[in-house]
N, C-alpha and C positions, 0 to 999 in steps of 0.2 A: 504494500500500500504506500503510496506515494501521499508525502506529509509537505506540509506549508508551516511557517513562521508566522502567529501575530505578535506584533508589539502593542501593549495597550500603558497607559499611564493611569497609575491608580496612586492612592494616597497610602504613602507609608505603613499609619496604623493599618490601615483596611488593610493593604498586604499581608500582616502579620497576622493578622487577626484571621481572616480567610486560611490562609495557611493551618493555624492552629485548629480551624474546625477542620475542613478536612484530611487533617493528620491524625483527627481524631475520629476518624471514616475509616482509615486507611487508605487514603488515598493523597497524589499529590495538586496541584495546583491544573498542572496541565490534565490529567484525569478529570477533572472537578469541568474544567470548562468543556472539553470534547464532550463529558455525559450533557453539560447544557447546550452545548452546538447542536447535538444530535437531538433532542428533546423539540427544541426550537425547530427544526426543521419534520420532527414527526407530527407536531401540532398544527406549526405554522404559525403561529404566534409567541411571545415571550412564555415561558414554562413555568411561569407562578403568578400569581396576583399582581400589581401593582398597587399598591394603597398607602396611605399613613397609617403610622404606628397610632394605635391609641395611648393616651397617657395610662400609667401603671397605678395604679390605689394604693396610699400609702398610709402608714398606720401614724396613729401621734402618740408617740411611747417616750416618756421622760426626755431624755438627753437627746433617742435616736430621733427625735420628732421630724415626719418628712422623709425621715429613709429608710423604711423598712418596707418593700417591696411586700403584697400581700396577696394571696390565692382566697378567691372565696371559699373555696373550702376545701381545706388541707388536706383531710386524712382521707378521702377517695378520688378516683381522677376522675378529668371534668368529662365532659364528652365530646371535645376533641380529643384527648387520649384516648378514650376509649374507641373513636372511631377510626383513628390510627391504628389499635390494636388491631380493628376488623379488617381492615386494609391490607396490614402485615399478611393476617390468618389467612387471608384470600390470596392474596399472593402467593403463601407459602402453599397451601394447598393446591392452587392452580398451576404450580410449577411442579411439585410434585407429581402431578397426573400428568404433564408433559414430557417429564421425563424419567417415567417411570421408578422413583423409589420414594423413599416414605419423609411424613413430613417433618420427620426429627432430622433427618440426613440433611433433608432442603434448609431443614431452621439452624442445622451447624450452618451447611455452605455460606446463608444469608449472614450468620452473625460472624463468621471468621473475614467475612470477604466487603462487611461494612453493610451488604445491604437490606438489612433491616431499618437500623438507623435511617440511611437514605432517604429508603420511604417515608418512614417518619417526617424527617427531613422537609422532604419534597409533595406530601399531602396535600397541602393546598390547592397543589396542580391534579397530581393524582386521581384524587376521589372524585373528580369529574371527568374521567377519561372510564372507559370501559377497561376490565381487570386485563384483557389482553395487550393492554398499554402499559398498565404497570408491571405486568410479569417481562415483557418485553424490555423494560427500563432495567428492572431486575439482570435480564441478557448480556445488559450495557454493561452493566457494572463490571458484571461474572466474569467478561470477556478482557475487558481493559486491566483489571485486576490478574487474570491468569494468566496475560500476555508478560505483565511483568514477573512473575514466577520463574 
């Protein structure tokens, strides 16, 4: 396969910080954009939402008043995790019947090789795409991942 150079200019922190998340995927920088080059190109449009952040709720607690970051409600997840979960499950099981073995083996491959995370990750876009898109992203990953092995 015959490869091209981009040069793009990003801001310092943001380098670093990109970096650190997908190092924390396993994967590196150039990985990270080819799965969004390809993503962009299976859709057709940019591969996640575009939107403002909303502001985060913060607690007013003695000294830390103002910064303590707050979940409505801690001890179970909300229903984006939980529908991240279902997303994973579905992935995992629909690649499983694709290629024939079981969905513990799929659930190592996905967590050794980063793409469970991803998913997660990349839900936004995801959970509006039919599961054959996401197992297919899954592909991506598998592929760019085991080329470097």
């Amino acid at each position: 396969m015959a490869t091209s150079n981009i040069n793009i200019r990003v801001d310092n922190a943001v380098k670093k910080e990109a970096q650190e998340v997908f190092s924390s995927l396993g994967m590196d920088m150039t990985t990270a954009i080819n799965i969004f080059l390809r993503q962009a190109i299976r859709l057709r449009s940019i591969p996640f939402p575009v939107a403002a952040v909303p502001e985060k709720k913060t607690s007013k607690r003695g000294s830390m008043k103002g910064k303590i970051s707050m979940i409505d409600d801690f001890d179970t997840p909300n229903d984006k995790q939980q529908n991240e979960n279902l997303l994973v499950v579905t992935a995992v099981e629909e690649y499983s019947r694709r290629q024939g073995i079981t969905a513990n083996e799929t659930l190592r491959l996905f967590n050794n090789y980063g793409v469970t995370e991803a998913i997660r990750q990349c839900y936004e876009t995801l959970h509006t795409q039919d599961i054959f898109e996401c197992v297919s992203f899954a592909e991506d990953i598998l592929k760019m991942k085991q080329c470097k092995d």
